[in-house]
Every structure is written in structure tokens, then in C-alpha cells.
Backbone as a chain_set.jsonl record, in Angstrom:
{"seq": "XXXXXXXXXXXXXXXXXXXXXXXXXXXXXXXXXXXXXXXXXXXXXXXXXXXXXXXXXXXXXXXX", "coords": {"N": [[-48.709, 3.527, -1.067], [-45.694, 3.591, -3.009], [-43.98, 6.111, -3.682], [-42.815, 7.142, -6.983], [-40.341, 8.841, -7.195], [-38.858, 8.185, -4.967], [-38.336, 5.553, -5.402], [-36.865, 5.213, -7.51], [-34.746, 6.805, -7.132], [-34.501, 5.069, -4.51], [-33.139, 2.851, -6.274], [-31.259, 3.51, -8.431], [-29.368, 4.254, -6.165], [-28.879, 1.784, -5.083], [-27.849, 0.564, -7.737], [-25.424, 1.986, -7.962], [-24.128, 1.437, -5.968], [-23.825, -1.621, -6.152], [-21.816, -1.656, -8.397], [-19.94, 0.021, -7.598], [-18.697, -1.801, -5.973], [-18.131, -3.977, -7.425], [-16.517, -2.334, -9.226], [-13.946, -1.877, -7.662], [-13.397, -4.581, -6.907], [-12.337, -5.162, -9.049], [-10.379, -3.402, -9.502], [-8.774, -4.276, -6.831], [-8.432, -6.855, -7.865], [-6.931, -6.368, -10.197], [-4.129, -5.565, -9.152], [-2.799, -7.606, -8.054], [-0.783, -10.238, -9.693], [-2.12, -11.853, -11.761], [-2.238, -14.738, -13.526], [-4.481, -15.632, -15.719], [-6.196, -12.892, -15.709], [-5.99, -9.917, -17.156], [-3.877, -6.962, -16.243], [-4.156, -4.433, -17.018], [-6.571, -4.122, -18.078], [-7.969, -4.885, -16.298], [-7.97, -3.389, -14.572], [-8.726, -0.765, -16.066], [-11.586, -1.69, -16.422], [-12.425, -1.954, -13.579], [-11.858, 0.858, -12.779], [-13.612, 2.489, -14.809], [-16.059, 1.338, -13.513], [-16.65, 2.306, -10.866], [-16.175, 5.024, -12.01], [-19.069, 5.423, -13.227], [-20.936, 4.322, -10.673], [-20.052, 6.451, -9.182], [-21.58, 8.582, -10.651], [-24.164, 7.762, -10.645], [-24.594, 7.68, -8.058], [-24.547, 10.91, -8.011], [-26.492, 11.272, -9.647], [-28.639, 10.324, -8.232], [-28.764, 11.948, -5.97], [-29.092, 14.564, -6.916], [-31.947, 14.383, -7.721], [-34.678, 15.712, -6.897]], "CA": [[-47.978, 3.221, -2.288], [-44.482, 4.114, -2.788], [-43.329, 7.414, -5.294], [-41.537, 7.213, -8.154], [-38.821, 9.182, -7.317], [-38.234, 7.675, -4.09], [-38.162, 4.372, -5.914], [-35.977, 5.866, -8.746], [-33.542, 7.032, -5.584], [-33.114, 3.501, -4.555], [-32.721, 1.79, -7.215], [-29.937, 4.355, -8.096], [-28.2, 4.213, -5.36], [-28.966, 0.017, -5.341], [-27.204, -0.186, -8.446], [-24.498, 2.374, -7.986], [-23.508, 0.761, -4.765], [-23.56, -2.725, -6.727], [-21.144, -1.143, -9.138], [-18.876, 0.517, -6.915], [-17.911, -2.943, -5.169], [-17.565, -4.732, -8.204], [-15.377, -1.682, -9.739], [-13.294, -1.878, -6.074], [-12.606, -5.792, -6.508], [-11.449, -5.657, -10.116], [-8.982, -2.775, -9.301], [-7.96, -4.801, -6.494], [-7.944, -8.187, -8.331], [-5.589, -5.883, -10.748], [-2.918, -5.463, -8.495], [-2.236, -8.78, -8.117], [-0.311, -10.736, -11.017], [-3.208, -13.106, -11.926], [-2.066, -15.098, -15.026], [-5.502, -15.079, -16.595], [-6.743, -11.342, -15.875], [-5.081, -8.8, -17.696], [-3.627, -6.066, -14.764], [-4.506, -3.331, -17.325], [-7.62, -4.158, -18.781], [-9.09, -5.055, -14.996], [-7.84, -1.56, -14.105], [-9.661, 0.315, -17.101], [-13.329, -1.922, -16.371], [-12.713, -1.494, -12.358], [-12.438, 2.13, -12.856], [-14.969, 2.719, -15.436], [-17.214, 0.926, -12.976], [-16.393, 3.036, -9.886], [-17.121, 6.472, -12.401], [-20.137, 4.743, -13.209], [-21.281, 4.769, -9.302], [-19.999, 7.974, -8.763], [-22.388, 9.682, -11.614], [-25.271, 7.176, -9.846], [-24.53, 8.467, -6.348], [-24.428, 12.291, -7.782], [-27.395, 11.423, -9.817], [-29.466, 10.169, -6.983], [-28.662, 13.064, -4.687], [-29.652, 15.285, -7.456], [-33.394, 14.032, -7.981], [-35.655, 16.414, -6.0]], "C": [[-46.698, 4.038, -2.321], [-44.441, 5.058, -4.028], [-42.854, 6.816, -5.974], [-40.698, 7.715, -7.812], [-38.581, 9.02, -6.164], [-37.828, 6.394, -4.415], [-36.832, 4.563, -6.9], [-34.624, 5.791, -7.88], [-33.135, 5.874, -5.461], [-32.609, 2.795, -5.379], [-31.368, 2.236, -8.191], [-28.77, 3.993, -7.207], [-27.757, 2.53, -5.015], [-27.853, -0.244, -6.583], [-25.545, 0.466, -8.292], [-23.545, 1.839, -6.64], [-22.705, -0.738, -4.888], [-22.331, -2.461, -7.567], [-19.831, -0.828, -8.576], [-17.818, -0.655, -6.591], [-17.831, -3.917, -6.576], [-16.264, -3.791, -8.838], [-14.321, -2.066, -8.447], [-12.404, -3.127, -6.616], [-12.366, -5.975, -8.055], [-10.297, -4.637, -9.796], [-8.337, -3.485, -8.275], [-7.176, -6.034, -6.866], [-6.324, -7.695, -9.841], [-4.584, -5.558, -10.504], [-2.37, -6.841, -8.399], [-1.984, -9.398, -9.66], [-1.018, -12.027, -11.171], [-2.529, -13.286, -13.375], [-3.093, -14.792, -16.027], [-6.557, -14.155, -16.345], [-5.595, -10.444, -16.331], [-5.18, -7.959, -16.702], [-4.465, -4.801, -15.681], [-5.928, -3.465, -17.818], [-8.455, -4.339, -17.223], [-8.998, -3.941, -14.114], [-8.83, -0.898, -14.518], [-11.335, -0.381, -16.803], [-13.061, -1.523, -14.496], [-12.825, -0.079, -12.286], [-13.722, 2.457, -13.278], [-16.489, 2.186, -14.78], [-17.692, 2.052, -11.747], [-16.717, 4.647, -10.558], [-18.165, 6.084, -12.516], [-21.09, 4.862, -12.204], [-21.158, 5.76, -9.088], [-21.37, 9.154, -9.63], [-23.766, 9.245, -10.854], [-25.509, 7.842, -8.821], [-25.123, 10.166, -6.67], [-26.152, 12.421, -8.477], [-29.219, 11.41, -8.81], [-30.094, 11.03, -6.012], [-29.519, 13.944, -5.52], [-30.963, 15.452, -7.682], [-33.857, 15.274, -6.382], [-36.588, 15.244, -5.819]], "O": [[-46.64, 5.098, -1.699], [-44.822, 4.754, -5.158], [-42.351, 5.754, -5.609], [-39.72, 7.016, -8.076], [-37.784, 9.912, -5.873], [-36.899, 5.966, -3.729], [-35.855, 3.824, -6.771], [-33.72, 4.957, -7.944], [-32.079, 5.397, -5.877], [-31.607, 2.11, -5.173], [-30.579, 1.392, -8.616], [-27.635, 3.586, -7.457], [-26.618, 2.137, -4.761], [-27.043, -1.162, -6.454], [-24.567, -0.266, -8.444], [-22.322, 1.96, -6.566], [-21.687, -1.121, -4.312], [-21.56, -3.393, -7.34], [-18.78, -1.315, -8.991], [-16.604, -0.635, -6.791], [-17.096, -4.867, -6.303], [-15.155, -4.31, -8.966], [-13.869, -3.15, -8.815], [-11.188, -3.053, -6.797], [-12.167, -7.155, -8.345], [-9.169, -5.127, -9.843], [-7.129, -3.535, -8.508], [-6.027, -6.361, -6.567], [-5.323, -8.305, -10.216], [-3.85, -5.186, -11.419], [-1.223, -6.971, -8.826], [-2.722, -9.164, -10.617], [-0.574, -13.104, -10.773], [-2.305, -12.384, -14.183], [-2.919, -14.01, -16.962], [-7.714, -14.432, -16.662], [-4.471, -10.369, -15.834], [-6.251, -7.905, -16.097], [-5.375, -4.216, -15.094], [-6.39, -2.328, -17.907], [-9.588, -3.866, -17.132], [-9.731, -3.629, -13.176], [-9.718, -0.443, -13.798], [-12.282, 0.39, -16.958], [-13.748, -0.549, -14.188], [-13.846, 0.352, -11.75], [-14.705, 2.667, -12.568], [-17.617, 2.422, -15.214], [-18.817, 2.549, -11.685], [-17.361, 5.452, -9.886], [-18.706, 6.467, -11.479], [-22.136, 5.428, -12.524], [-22.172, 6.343, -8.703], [-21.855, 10.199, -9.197], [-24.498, 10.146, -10.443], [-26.511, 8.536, -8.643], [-25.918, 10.704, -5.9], [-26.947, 13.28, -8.096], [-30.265, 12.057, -8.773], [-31.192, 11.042, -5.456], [-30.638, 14.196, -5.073], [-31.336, 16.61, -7.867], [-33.355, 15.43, -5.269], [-37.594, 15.359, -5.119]]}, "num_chains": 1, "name": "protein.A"}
């Protein structure tokens, strides 16, 4: 049977990984002048996704 906090771990790093690459392709889809995406508003959720992952990743590591 599998742990809990090895399960916990992936599913962590499962979502923060999921996260990361969606934060990634709205900051990149915000560089480009898309008529209907706002550049700044697909900045501020691609970031906020990418800290998001980062706290995942640090949380992950952190679990004993």
C-alpha cells in the first residue's frame, strides 16, 4: 500500500507542475497582441500561477 505522504508528494508536485505550464503559456500567450486576451490581465493569472507552483514545488520538498 502506498503512504500518505508519498502520495501527498505527488500529487503536489502533479499539480504544481500542471500549474507551472499553464502559468508559462498564459505569460507567453501575453506577449503576443491577441485581440481577445487582455496582455495584462494574462500576465497577472500566468504569474500568479507560476508562484502558485513554486510554493507547491517548495512545499513538496519540504514534507519529511
Amino acid at each position: 500500500m502506498i503512504e500518505v505522504v508519498l502520495l501527498t508528494k505527488v500529487i503536489l508536485t502533479m499539480v504544481g507542475v500542471i500549474s507551472s505550464v499553464y502559468g508559462v503559456s498564459y505569460v507567453i500567450l501575453g506577449r503576443f497582441d491577441i485581440p481577445f486576451i487582455p496582455k495584462k490581465d494574462s500576465t497577472i493569472v500566468g504569474s500568479m500561477l507560476i508562484g502558485i507552483a513554486l510554493a507547491l514545488f517548495i512545499v513538496s520538498a519540504v514534507i519529511p
